[in-house]
Structure formats: C-alpha cells, structure tokens
C-alpha positions as CSV (number, residue, x, y, z in Angstrom):
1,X,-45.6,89.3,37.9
2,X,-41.7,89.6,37.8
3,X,-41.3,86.8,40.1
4,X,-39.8,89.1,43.4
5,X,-40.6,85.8,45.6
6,X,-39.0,86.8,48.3
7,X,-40.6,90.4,48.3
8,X,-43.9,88.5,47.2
9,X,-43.7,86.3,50.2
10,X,-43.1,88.8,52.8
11,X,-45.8,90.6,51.5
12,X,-48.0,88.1,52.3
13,X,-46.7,87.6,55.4
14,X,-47.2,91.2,56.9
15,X,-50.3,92.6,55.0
16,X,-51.6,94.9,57.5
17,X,-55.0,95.3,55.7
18,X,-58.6,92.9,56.2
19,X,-58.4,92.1,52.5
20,X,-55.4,91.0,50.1
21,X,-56.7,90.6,46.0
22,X,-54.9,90.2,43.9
23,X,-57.2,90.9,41.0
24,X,-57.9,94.2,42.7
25,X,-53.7,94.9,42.6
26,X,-53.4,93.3,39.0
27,X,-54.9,96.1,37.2
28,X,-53.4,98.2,34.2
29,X,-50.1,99.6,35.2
30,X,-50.6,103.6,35.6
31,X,-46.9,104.0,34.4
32,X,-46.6,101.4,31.4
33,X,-50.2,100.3,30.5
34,X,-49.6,96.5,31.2
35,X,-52.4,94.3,31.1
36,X,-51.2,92.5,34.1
37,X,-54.6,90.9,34.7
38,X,-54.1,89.1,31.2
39,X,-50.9,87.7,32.3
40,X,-50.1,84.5,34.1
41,X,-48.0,84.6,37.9
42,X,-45.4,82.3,37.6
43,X,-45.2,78.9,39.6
44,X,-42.7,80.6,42.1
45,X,-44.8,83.8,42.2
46,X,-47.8,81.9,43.7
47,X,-45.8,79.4,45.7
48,X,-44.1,82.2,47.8
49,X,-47.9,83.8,47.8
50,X,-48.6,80.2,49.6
51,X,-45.4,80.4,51.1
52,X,-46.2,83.6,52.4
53,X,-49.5,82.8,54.1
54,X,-47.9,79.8,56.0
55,X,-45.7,81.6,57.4
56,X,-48.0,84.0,58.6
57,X,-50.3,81.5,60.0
58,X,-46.9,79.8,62.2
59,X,-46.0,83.6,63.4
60,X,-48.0,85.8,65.9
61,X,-49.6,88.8,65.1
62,X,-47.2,91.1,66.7
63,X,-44.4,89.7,65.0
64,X,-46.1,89.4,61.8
65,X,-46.1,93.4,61.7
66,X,-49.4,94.2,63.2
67,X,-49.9,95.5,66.7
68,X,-51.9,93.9,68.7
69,X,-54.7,97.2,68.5
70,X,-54.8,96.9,65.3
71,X,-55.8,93.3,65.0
72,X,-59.0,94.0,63.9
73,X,-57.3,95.4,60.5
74,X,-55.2,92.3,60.0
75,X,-55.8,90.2,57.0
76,X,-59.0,88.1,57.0
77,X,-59.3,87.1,53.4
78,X,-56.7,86.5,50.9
79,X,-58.2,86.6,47.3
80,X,-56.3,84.1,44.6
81,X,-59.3,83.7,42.2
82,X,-59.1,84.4,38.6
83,X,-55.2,84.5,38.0
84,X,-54.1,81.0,37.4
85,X,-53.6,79.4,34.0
86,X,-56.4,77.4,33.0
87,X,-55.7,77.5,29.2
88,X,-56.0,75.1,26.3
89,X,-51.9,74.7,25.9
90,X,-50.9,75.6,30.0
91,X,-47.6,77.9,30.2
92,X,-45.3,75.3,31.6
93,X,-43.8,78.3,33.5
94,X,-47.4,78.7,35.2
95,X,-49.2,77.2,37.7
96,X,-52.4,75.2,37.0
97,X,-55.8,75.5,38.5
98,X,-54.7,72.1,39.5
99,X,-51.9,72.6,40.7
100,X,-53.0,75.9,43.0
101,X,-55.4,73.4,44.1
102,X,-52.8,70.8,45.7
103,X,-50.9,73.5,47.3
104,X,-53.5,75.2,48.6
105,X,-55.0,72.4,49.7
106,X,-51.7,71.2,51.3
107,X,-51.3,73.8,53.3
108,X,-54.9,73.8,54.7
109,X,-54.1,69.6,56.1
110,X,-50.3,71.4,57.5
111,X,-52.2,73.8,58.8
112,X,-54.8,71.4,60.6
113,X,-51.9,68.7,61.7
114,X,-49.1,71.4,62.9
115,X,-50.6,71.3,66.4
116,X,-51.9,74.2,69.2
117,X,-50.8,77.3,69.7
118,X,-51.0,79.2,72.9
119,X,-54.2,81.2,73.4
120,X,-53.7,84.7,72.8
121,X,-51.0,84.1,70.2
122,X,-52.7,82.3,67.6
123,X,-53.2,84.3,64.3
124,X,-56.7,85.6,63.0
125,X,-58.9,83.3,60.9
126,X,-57.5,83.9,57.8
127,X,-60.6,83.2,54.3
128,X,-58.8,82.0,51.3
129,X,-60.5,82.5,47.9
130,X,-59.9,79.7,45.4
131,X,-61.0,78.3,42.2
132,X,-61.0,74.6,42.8
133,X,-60.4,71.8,39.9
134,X,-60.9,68.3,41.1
135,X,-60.9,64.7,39.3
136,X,-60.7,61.0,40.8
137,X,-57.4,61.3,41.2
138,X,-57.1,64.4,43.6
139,X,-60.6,64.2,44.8
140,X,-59.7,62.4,48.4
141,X,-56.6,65.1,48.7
142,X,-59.1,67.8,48.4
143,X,-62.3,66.2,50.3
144,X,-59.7,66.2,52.9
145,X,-58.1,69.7,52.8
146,X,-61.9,71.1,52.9
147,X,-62.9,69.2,55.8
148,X,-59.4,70.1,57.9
149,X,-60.5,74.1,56.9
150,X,-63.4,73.6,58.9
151,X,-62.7,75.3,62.2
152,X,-59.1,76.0,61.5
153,X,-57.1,79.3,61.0
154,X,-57.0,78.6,57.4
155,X,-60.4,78.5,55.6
156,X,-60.5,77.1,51.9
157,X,-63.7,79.3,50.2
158,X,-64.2,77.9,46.5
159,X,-65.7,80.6,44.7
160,X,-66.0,78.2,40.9
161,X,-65.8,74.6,41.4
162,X,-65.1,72.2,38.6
163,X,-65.6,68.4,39.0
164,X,-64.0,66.4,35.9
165,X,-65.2,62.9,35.6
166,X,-66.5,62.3,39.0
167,X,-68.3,59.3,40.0
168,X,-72.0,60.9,41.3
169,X,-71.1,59.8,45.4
170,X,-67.9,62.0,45.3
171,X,-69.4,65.3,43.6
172,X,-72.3,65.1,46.3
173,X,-69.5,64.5,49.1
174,X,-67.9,67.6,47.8
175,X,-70.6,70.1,47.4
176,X,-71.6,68.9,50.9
177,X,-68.7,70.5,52.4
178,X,-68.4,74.0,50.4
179,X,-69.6,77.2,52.0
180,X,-72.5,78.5,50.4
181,X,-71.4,81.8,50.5
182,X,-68.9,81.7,48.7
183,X,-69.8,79.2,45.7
184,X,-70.5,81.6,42.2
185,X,-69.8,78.3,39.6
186,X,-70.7,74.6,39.5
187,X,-69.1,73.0,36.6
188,X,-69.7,69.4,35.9
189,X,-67.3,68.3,33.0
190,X,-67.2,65.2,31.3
191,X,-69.4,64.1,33.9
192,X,-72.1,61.1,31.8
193,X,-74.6,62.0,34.8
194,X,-78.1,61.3,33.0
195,X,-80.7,62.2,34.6
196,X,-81.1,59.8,37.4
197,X,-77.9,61.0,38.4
198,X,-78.1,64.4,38.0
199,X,-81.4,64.3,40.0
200,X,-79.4,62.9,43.1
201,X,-76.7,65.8,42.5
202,X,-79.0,68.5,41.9
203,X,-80.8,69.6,45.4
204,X,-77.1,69.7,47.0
205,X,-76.3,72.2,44.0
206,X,-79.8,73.8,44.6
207,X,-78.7,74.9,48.2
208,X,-76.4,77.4,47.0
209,X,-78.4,80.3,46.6
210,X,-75.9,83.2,45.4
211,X,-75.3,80.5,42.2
212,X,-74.3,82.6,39.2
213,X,-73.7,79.9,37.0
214,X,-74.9,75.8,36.8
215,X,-72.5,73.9,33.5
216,X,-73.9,70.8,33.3
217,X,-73.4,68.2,30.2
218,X,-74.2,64.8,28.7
219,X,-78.1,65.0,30.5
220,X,-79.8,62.6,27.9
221,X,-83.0,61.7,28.4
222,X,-85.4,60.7,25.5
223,X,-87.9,62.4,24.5
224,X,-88.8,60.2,21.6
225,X,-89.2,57.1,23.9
226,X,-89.9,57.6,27.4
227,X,-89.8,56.3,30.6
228,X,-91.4,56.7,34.0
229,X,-88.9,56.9,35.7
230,X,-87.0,59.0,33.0
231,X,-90.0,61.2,33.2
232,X,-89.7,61.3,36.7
233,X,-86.4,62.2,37.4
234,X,-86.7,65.2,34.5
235,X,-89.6,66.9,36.7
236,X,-87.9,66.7,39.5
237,X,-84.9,68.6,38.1
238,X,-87.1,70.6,37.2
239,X,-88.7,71.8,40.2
240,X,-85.4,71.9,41.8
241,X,-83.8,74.3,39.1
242,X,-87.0,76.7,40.1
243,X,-85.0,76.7,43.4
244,X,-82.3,79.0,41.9
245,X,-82.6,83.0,42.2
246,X,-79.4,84.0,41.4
247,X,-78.5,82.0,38.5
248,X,-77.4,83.8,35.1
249,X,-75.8,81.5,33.7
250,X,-76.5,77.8,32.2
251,X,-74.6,75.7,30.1
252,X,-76.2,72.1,28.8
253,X,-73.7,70.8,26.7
254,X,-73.9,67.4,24.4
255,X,-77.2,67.5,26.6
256,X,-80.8,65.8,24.4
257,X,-83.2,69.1,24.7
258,X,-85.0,68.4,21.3
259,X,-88.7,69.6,22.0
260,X,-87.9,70.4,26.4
261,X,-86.2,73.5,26.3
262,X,-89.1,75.6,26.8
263,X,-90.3,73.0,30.1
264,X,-86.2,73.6,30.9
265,X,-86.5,77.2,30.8
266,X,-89.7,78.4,32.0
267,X,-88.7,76.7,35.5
268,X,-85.6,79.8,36.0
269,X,-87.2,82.6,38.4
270,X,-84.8,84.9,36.7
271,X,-83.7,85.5,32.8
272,X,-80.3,84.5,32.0
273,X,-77.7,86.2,30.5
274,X,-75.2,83.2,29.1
275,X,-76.6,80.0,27.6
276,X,-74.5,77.4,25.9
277,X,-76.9,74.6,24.2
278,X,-74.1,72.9,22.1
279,X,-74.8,69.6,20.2
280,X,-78.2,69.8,22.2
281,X,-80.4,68.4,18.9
282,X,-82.8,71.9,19.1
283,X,-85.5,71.5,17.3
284,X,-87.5,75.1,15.8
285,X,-89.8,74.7,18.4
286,X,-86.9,75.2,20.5
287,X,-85.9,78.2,19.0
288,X,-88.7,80.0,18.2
289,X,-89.6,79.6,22.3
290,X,-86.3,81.0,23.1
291,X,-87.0,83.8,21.0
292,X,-90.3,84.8,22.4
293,X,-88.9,84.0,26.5
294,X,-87.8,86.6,28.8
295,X,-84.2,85.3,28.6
296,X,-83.9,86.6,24.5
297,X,-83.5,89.9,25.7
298,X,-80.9,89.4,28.2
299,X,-78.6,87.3,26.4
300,X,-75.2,88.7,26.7
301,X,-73.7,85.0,25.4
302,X,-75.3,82.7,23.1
303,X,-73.6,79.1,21.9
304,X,-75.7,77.0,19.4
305,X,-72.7,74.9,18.1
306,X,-73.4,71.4,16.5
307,X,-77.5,72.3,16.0
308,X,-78.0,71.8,12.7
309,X,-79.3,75.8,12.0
310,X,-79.2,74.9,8.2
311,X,-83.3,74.0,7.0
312,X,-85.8,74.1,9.5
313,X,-83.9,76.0,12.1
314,X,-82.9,78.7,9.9
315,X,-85.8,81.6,10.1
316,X,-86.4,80.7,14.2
317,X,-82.6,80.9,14.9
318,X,-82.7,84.5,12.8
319,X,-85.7,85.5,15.3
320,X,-83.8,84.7,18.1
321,X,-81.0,86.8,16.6
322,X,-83.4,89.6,16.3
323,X,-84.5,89.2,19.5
324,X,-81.1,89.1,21.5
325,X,-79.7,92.0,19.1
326,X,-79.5,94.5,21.6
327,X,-77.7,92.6,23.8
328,X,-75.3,90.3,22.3
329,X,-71.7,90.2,23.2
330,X,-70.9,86.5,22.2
331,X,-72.0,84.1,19.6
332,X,-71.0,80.7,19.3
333,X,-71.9,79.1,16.2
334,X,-69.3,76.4,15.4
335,X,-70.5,73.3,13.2
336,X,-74.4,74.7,12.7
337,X,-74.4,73.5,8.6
338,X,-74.3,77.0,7.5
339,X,-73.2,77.6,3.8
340,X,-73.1,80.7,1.8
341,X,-77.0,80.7,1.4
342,X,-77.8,80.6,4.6
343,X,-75.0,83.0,6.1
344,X,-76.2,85.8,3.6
345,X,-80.0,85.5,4.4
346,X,-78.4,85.9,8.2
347,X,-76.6,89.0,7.9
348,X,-79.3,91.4,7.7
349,X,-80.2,90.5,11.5
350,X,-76.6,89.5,12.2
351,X,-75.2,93.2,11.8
352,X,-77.9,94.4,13.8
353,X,-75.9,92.9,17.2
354,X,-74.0,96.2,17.3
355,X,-72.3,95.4,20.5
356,X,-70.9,91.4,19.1
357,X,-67.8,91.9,20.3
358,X,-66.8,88.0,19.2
359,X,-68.3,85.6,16.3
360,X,-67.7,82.0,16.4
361,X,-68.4,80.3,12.6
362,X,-65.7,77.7,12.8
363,X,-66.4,74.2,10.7
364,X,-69.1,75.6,8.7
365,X,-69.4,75.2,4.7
366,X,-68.4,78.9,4.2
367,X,-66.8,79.9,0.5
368,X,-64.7,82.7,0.4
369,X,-66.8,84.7,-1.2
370,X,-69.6,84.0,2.3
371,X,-66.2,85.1,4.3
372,X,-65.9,88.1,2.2
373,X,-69.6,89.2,2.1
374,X,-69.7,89.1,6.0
375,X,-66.3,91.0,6.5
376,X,-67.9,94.0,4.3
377,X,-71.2,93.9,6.0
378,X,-69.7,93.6,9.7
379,X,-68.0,97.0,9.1
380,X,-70.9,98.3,10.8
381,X,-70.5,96.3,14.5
382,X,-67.9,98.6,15.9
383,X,-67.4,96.4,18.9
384,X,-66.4,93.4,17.2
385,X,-62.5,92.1,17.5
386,X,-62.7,88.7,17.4
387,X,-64.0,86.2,14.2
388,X,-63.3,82.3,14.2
389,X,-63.9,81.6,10.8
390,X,-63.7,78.2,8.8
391,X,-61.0,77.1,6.2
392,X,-63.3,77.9,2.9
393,X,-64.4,75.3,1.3
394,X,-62.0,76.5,-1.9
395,X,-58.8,75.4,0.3
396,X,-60.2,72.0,0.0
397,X,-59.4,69.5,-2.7
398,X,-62.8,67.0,-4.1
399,X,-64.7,67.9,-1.1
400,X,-68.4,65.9,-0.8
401,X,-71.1,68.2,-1.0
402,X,-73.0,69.5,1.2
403,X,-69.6,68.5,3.2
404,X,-70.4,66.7,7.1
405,X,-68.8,68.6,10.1
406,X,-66.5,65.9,10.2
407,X,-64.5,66.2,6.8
408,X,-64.4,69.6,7.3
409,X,-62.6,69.3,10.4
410,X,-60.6,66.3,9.2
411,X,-59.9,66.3,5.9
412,X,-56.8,68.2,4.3
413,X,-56.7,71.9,2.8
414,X,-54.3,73.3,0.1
415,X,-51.7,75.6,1.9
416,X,-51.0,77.8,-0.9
417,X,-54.6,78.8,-1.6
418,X,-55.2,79.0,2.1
419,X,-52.7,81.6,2.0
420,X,-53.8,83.5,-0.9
421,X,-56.8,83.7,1.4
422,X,-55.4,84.6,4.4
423,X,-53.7,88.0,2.5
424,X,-56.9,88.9,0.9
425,X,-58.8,89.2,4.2
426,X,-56.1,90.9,6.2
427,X,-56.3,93.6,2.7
428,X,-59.3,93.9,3.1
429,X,-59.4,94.7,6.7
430,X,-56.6,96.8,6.1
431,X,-58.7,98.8,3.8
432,X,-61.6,99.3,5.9
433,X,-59.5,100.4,8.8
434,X,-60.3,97.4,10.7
435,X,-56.6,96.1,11.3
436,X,-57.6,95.7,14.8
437,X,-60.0,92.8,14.3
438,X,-58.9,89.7,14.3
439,X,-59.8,87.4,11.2
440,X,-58.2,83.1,12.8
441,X,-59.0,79.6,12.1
442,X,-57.4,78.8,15.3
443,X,-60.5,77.8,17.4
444,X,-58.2,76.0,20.4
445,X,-55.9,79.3,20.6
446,X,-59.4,81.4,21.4
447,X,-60.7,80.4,24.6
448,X,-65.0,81.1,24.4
449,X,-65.5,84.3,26.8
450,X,-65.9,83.1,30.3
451,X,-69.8,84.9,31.2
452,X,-68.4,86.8,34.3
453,X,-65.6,88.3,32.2
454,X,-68.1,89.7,29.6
C-alpha cells in the first residue's frame, strides 16, 4: 500500500507458499488499525505485483527461491480480486478494473508467445484470480488472453465478469471460454439484450453452477401486448433460470416486470438474498407476491428505485418491509414518489429493520420536517450509518407539485437554506449521540453495497 515496488515485486517473485491473496494480507493493521482493505494499491503497486509474476514465470523454480522438494508448496494461485478501483470518480493514482484487465491480460499472450522452456525447468502452473471488465473495444484483447491461458503456465480465472455494451455474439464467445469454477458474478451492463437476446445468452450463463450472482438489465418484454415469440423466448428463460442452485443474487434493472415477477421468481431453486428491481414498473401484485415468497425473509439487499411506491404500491411495499425486517441490511429507495405522507405511514415498519445498516431516499418529495421525523424515529436502528436523503423540497424555489423525479433532480435549490438545513440535522444527530451516522445528498460519492461485501 506504500508503493515498496521493488520489495512488492520480489515478493511475488519468491512466494514460497500454494496461495498468495492479497485480500487475505490486506486486513486491519494489528499495530495502527488501518483499513487497508478500503484503500486502493497504487498503479505501480500492482504493476510490480504483475511484474513480479512474470518474472517468476521466465525463472526456474530453484532460482526463484524454492527447492526443488518443496515444489509442491510453490505458488499455485495468486489472488488479485476485490482490490482495484472501480469507483464512480477513479483515483487517477489507481489502477482500473480495466486497466488490471489489459495487463493481466498482456502478460497471459507474453506468456503464451515467449516460447518453450526445457522440461524439467519450466515453472508450476501458476491460477490467477481476476475481476475482468470488458467492452467492444478490449473485447478481442481479452477473448485472446483467455484463450492463450488455456494450457499455459499462466491461467486467467475470472471470479466477476462484467460485459459493458457487448454485441450478444461476443458476450456468448466470452462466457464460452471462462472456467466454471471460478465464475461467482455475470454482470451485463448497458447491454439492450431483450429477450430474444438474452434467451441466446442465457444457457451459456446457466452452465455455471457455483453462480452467486446474475445482473442483467434493459429485458423488456410486454406484457400488455404480446407476442409469440415474445412469449416464447420469456418461458424459456425461465426454465433456464430454474437451472441455477447457487444463485443469491439478481439484479433486473430498467427491466419491464409489471405483473411477471412472481412467474420470474418462483423459477429460483433457492431464495435470494440481494434483489435490485429498479425502474422495473412493479405493479402491487408484484409486491404483495414478493412479500408472501420465500425470498422476503432472506433479503439482506433490497432496491425498488424508480417504482412508483406512492398510491397503489404503498400498503404492499410496507408488507414487504414487514416481511424482510429481520433481515435487512440495504434499502434502496431512490425516486419511489414518496412525500411526507407516505414516509410517516412507513416508519412504523421501517424502524422495525433493526439491522438497516444503509437507507437510500434520494430524489423523493421529502420536506424537512419528513427528514426530521425519520432522524428521530431511526434512533432506534443501532446499525444504521449510512442515509442518502433528498434536498427538501423547502431548498427549492416555485416547485410543481407533486414535483416529477426529474425537477427534483434537475431543477435548482437555494444554498443558504440548504445550509440552514444541513446544521440542523448534524444538531440533531449531535444530540442524540448519533455523530457517527452519516446524514449526504451525495448519491454518486456512496457506492450501493456490493451483496458479497454485506
């Protein structure tokens, strides 16, 4: 973490031990109490870590530090997963998922091209953990690097893949080639699949068996008007997603669900602990199935941003609540049309998730006087740190009523009340000993919990 490179490397380089994490190593200091986990290596730091392990693959065991009895404690897998930045605003003093992934993936086609090596002296199969970002533009650079692991010293594991705006043919040739060992994560992004597409992608994803979590998004299909073939191709995802045993996790964002989530989830051998159904058009049918379904009870993570949770919805989202209470870690309500009414009808059952730890409410019609009424009555959640909260409709000047998502994202707020607000609310956690929690506005500064970090 203090960028010793040159220690860093030759660390690397003469690890006389099967396995090398470096989550394992990056816990809290036993001398200082640094979060080192929660910091990012610097771009040197994992460059000589790469730099390390190609050397190590060019030298021979025996001059690598490891006798030749003891090869069978020599490294075998080299762990990178979960320490590269992959935040909203990157450090540009940190290396990138994407970034990691071009290295990595650079040394794997050396590795492949640098020619034999005399039997006896060639190093140990060395497995390298990686999270793996691709788009269009590095997909070819990686499709080759995964197939020039195969069989070589150097083998590229992905343990979470994420695929950006992939044409369908390129996310198929690329799950085709991944262990399926190793895979934990498919994430889809930005990915305008539908479901014809998605049900050409999803038997290759259905083949890894130890998935943990499946993030697709944009999956319309039209319930109101349709087709055969529509129909089709949603029964057959169906029947594939049955396939998964492992799977905890699902995330269907910006996806049409409105009257299917209970044919979506009834398929799942397993209940889930994380489901994001963002800007998914639930319908209280939706809701009040999700609240009776094995998965209620589980639900560590819950995201119902952009479903409009304000009429209908109201009293089946609050027996989901009820439901998932005992559980609850996460909940992700950003853009859901709630206004005072509806948030203070809410609490009751709200302040029952003793464990929340985090509560999204960004770009809802709040007041401060909603804000203030759920600071008091949150007093009881001892777990809770974390509120994204709206800019109260006070701070804004001739503001339409009830006021669309979209002006309350857009449109301007007065500073100087906005800070007369801000005070008040850090008083007031001041008073009830709660200086810890933090009271923001700034939704792109607080990344959503990632489920396996929960």
């Amino acid at each position: 973490m203090d960028k010793k490179t040159v220690v860093l490397r030759e660390l690397v380089h003469t690890w006389p031990f099967p396995l090398l994490s470096f989550q394992q190593l990056l816990q809290e200091c036993a001398h200082c109490s640094r979060a080192l986990l929660q910091e990012r290596p610097s771009t040197e730091s994992m460059q000589a870590v790469i730099l390390g392990l190609t050397a190590r693959l060019h030298t021979p065991e025996t001059e690598a530090g490891t006798q030749p009895l003891c090869r069978k404690h020599a490294l075998r897998v080299l762990d990178m997963t979960g320490l590269l930045d992959d935040g909203v605003e990157q450090d540009p003093g940190t290396m990138s998922m994407w970034d990691c992934t071009a290295a990595v993936a650079r040394t794997c086609i050396a590795q492949q091209q640098g020619g034999t090596v005399e039997p006896g002296q060639a190093p140990l199969p060395v497995e390298v953990r990686v999270d793996l970002r691709v788009n269009r533009a590095s997909y070819a650079f990686l499709r080759e690097a995964l197939r020039s692991s195969v069989g070589s010293p150097l083998r590229l594991c992905c343990r979470d893949l994420r695929a950006e705006d992939l044409p369908m043919r390129n996310t198929v040739a690329l799950l085709q080639l991944l262990d399926a060992g190793c895979l934990r994560r498919v994430d889809l992004r930005f990915n305008n699949l539908g479901l014809r597409g998605l049900s050409v992608i999803i038997p290759h994803v259905a083949r890894f068996q130890h998935l943990a979590s499946l993030r697709l998004h944009y999956v319309h299909g039209d319930s109101r008007q349709p087709s055969v073939d529509g129909e089709d191709n949603f029964r057959y995802f169906l029947a594939q997603m049955g396939r998964f045993t492992c799977l905890r996790e699902l995330s269907m964002g910006s996806s049409l669900l409105s009257g299917r989530l209970d044919q979506l989830l009834s398929t799942l051998q397993s209940p889930l602990e994380s489901l994001e159904l963002a800007f998914c058009a639930l319908l209280p049918e939706d809701l009040r199935f999700l609240a009776r379904s094995p998965h209620a009870v589980h639900l560590k993570k819950l995201d119902l941003s952009g479903n409009d949770l304000s009429g209908g919805q109201l009293e089946p989202f609050q027996g989901l609540l009820q439901a998932a209470a005992a559980t609850l870690l996460h909940l992700e309500l950003t853009e859901c049309q709630l206004a005072d009414p509806q948030l203070l009808s809410t609490l009751p059952v709200l302040t029952r998730c003793a464990s929340l730890r985090y509560l999204g409410l960004y770009g809802n019609p709040l007041s401060m006087a909603g804000l203030k009424e759920l600071l008091r009555d949150s007093v009881v959640q001892a777990e809770l740190r974390t509120v994204v909260h709206p800019f109260p409709v006070d701070c804004y000047e001739g503001l339409p009523w009830p006021p669309p998502a979209s002006v309350l994202l857009e449109a301007s707020i007065n500073e100087e009340k906005f800070a007369r607000v801000e005070a008040e609310l850090h008083q007031l956690l001041l008073a009830s000993g709660r200086a810890h929690v933090l009271w923001t506005t700034d939704i792109y500064g607080r990344l959503a919990a990632d489920y396996f970090s929960l």
